[in-house]
C-alpha positions in Angstrom: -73.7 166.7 21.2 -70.4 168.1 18.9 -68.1 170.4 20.8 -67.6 173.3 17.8 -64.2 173.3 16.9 -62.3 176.2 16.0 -60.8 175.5 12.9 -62.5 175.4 9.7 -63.1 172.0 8.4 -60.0 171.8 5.7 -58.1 172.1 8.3 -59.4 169.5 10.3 -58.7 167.1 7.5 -55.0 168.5 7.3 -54.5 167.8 11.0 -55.9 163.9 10.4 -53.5 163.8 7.7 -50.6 165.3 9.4 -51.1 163.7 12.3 -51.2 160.0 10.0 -47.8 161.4 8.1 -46.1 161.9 11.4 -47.3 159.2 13.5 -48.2 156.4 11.1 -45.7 157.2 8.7 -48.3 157.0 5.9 -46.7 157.5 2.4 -47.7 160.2 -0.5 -50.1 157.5 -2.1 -51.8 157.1 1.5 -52.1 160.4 2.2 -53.6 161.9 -1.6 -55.7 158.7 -1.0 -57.4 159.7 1.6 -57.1 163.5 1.3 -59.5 162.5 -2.0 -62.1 160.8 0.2 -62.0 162.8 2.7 -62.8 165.9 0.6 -65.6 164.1 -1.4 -67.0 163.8 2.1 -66.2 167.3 2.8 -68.4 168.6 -0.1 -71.2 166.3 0.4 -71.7 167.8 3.9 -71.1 171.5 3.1 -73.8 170.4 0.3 -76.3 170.1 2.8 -75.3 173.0 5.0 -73.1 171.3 7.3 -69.7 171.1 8.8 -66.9 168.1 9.6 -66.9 169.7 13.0 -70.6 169.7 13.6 -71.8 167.0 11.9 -73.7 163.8 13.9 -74.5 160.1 12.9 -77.2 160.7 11.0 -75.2 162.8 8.6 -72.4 160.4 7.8 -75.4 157.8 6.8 -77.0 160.5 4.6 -73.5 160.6 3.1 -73.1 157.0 2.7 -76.8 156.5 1.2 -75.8 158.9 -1.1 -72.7 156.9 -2.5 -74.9 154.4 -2.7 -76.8 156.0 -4.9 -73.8 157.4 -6.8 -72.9 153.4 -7.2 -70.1 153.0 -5.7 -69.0 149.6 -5.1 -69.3 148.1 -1.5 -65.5 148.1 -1.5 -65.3 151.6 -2.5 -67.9 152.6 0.5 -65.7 150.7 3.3 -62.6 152.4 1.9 -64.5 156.1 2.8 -65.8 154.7 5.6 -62.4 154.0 6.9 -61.6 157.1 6.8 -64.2 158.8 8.4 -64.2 156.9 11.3 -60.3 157.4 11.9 -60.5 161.2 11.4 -63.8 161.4 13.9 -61.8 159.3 15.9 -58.6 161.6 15.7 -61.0 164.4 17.0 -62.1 163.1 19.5 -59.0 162.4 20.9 -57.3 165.4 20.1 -60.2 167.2 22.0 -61.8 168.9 18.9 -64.9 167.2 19.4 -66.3 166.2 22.3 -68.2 163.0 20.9 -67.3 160.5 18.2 -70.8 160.5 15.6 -68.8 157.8 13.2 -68.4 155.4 16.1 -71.1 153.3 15.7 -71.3 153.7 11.6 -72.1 150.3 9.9 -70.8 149.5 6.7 -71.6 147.6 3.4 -71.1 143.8 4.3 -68.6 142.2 1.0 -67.0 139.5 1.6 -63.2 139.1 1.7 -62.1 137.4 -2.3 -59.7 134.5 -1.9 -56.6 135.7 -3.5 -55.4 134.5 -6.9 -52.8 132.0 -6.6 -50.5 130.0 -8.7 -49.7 126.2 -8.1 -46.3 125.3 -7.8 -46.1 123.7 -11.0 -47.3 127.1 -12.6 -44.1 129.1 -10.6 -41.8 126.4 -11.9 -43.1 127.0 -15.3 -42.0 130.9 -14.9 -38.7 129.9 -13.7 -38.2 127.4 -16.2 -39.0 130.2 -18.5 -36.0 132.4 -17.4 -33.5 129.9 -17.6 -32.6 129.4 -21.7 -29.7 131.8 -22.2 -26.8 131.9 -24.7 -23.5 133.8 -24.4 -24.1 134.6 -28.2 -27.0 136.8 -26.9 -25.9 140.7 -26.7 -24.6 141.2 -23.4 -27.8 143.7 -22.3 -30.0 141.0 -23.5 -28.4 138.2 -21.3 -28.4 141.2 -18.8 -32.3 141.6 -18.7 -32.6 138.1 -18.4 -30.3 137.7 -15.4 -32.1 140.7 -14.0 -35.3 139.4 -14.5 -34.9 136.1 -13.5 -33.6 137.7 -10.1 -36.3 139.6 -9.4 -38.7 136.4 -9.9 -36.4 134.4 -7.2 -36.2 137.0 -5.0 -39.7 137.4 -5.2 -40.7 134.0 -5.1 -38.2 133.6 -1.8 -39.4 136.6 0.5 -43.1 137.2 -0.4 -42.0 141.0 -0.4 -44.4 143.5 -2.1 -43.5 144.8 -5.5 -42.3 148.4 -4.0 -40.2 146.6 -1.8 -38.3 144.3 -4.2 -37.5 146.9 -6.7 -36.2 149.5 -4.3 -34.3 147.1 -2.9 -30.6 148.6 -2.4 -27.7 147.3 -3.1 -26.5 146.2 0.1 -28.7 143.5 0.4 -26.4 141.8 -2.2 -23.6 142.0 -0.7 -21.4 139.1 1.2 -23.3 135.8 1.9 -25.9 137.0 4.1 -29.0 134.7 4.6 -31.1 137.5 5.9 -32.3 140.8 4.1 -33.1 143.8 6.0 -36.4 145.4 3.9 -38.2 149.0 4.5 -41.9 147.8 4.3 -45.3 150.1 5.3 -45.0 152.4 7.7 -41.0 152.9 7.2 -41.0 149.8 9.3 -37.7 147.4 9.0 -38.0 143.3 9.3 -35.6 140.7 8.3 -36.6 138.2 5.6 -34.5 135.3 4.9 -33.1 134.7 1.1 -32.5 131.2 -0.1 -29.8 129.8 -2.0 -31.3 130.0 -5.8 -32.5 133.4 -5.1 -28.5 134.6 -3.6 -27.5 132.7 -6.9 -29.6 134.4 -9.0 -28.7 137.7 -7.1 -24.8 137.1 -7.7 -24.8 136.1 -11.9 -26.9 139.4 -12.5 -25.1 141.7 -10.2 -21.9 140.5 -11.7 -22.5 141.2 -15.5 -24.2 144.9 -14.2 -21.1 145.5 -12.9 -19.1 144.6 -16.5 -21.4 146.5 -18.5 -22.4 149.5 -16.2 -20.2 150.0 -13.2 -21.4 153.4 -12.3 -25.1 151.9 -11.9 -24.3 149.1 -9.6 -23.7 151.2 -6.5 -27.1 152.8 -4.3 -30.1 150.1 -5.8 -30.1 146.3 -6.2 -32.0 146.8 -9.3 -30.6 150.0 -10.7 -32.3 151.8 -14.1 -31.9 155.2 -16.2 -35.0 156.4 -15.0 -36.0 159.5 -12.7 -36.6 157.1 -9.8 -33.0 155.8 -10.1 -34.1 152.1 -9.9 -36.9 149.8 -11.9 -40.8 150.5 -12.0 -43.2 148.6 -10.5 -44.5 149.0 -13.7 -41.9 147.9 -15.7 -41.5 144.7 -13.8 -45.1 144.2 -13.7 -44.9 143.9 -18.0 -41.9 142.2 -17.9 -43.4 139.5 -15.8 -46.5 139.2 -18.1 -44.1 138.4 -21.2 -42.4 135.7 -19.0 -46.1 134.2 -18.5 -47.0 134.2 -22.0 -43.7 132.8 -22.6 -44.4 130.1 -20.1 -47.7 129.1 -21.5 -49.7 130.6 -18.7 -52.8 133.4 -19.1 -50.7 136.9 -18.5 -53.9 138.2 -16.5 -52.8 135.9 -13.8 -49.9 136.4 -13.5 -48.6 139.9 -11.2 -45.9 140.3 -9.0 -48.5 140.4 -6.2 -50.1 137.0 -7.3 -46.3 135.7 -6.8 -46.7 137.2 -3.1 -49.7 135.4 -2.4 -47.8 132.1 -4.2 -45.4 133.0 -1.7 -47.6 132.8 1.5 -50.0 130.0 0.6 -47.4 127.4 -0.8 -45.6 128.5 2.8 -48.9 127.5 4.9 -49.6 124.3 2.4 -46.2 123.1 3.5 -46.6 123.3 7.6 -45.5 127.3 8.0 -46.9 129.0 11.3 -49.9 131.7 10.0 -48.0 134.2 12.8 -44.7 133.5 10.7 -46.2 133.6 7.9 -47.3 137.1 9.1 -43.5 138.3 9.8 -42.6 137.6 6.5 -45.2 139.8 4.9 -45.0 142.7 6.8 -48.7 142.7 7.7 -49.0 144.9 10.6 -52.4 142.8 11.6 -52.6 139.0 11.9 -56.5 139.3 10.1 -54.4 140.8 7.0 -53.4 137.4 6.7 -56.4 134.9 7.2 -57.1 135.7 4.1 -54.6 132.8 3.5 -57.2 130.5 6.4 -58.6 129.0 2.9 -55.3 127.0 2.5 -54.9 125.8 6.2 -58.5 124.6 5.9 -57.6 122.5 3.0 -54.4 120.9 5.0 -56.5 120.0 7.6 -59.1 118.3 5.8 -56.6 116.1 3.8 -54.4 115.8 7.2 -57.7 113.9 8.8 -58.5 112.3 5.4 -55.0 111.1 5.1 -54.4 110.0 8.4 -57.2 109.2 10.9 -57.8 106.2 11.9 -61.8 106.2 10.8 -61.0 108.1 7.5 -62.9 106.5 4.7 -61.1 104.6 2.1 
C-alpha cells in the first residue's frame, strides 16, 4: 500500500529530476526529456483522478494501454517506461513512498536494430574525398577543407560522439600527445588515443586557422562565429552528407554517428577486446555495446571456417 507523500506530485517529478541533475549529472536535453514524459504521465493519472504519489501497478498499466492506444511506438513506450520506473524507484528510496508499484512493470518487447555501418572501403572513399586541394583555392575554402577533413579523422580515430568532437577544446591539439582527454555523458572524463593521420590532420588545419583568424584559435579545437562559440552538430552533420555525395555514397547513410559505429565494429572485426572497445565509447554499460556482438559473431564463424581442422573446403 502507497505511503501518501507530502508534496504535491510536480514536485515529486522536480525532486526525480533534481536529484538526476545533481547526482547523475544529466544534461538540459536529459532532463526536458524526461520532464516531457514524465508530465504526459502526470496528466494521464490526474485524468483519472489519481496522483504520482498514490498511484499502484495497475495504474501505470492503464497508462501504458493507453499509449498504446495513442500509437506510440514500442520504442517510444520503453522510453516512458524508463522513466517511471526510475522516479518510483527514486521514491522509494528517498522514503516518499513506502512501496515501489513500477517495479514489476513489463514493457513492449522490440528488438535491438543492428546499427548502420560503413565498410572500410566506403570510409576510405570519404577520406579520399577530402583530400583534392589546391593552393589556388581561397584560403577559407582550403580552410573548410582542412577543417573538415579533421573532424572526419578525428572522428574516424576515437569513435567519440558528435557533441564530443565538436566541443572539443583546443588543448587537445596541442604538443604531440597520443592521448586526448574528452568530457563524455555524465561530465565523465576518459582518455582516447589519437593516431598519426588524425594529429596530421589536426596540425595542417589548426595551422592555416591560426593565419587567417588568430583570435578564434584559442578556447575550441573547432572554433566558429556562432552563439555556441564552436561548430554545430548540425553543421557538421550537412557538411558530412556533401562529402558522401561527393564520394559517391547515399547521404542517408552517412552521419557522424554511423562513423562511430564504423569506428567500433571495424575495431572488434580486427581483434579489439568488446570491454575496450567499451572504454573507448564512453558507454557507462557493457550491454550498450553488444549491440556491436553481430560483428564478433561473424569473426568467429570465419575464424572456425578459416581455420579448423574439419572446416569444409
Amino acid at each position: 500500500m502507497a505511503r501518501s507523500a507530502s508534496q504535491p506530485d510536480g514536485k515529486l517529478i522536480e525532486l526525480f529530476l533534481d536529484m538526476l541533475a545533481a547526482e547523475r549529472g544529466a544534461s538540459t536535453n536529459t532532463l526536458a526529456a524526461y520532464r516531457r514524459d514524465l508530465a504526459d504521465f502526470l496528466a494521464a493519472i490526474l485524468a483519472k483522478r489519481g496522483s504520482i504519489a498514490s498511484a499502484a501497478t495497475e495504474d501505470l498499466r492503464g497508462y501504458l494501454r493507453q499509449l498504446s492506444e495513442r500509437g506510440f511506438a514500442a520504442a517510444s513506450v520503453a522510453r516512458r517506461i524508463s522513466a517511471i520506473r526510475q522516479l518510483y524507484r527514486f521514491l522509494y528510496a528517498e522514503g516518499l513512498r513506502s512501496d515501489d508499484p513500477a517495479a514489476i512493470l513489463e514493457g513492449p518487447k522490440r528488438g535491438r536494430p543492428l546499427p548502420k555501418v560503413l565498410s572500410v572501403e566506403e570510409v576510405d572513399r570519404l577520406f579520399a574525398a577530402t583530400r583534392p586541394m589546391s593552393l589556388a583555392e581561397p584560403p577559407q575554402t582550403r580552410l573548410r577543407g582542412l577543417r573538415l577533413a579533421c573532424l572526419l579523422e578525428t572522428l574516424y580515430a576515437t569513435g567519440l560522439r558528435v557533441s564530443e568532437l565538436v566541443s572539443l577544446p583546443a588543448s587537445a591539439a596541442r604538443g604531440n600527445a597520443r592521448m586526448i582527454a574528452v568530457r563524455g555523458k555524465g561530465d565523465k572524463e576518459r582518455l582516447v588515443p589519437l593516431n598519426e593521420s588524425a594529429k596530421r590532420a589536426i596540425a595542417e588545419y589548426r595551422s592555416l586557422l591560426a593565419q587567417l583568424y588568430p583570435n578564434l584559435a584559442g578556447k575550441w579545437l573547432f572554433p566558429s562565429f556562432g552563439e555556441s562559440g564552436h561548430l554545430t552538430r548540425q553543421h557538421f552533420a550537412r557538411e558530412l552528407k556533401e562529402l558522401a555525395a561527393t564520394a559517391g555514397l547515399e547521404p542517408g547513410r552517412v552521419s557522424p554517428h554511423v562513423l562511430r559505429h564504423a569506428f567500433a565494429s571495424h575495431l572488434l572485426h580486427n581483434g579489439a577486446d568488446l570491454r575496450i572497445v567499451q572504454t573507448l565509447l564512453g558507454h557507462a554499460d557493457i550491454s550498450t555495446t553488444q549491440i556491436y556482438t553481430h560483428v564478433l559473431d561473424e569473426r568467429l564463424k570465419s575464424l572456425v571456417r578459416d581455420l579448423h581442422p574439419l572446416a569444409e573446403e
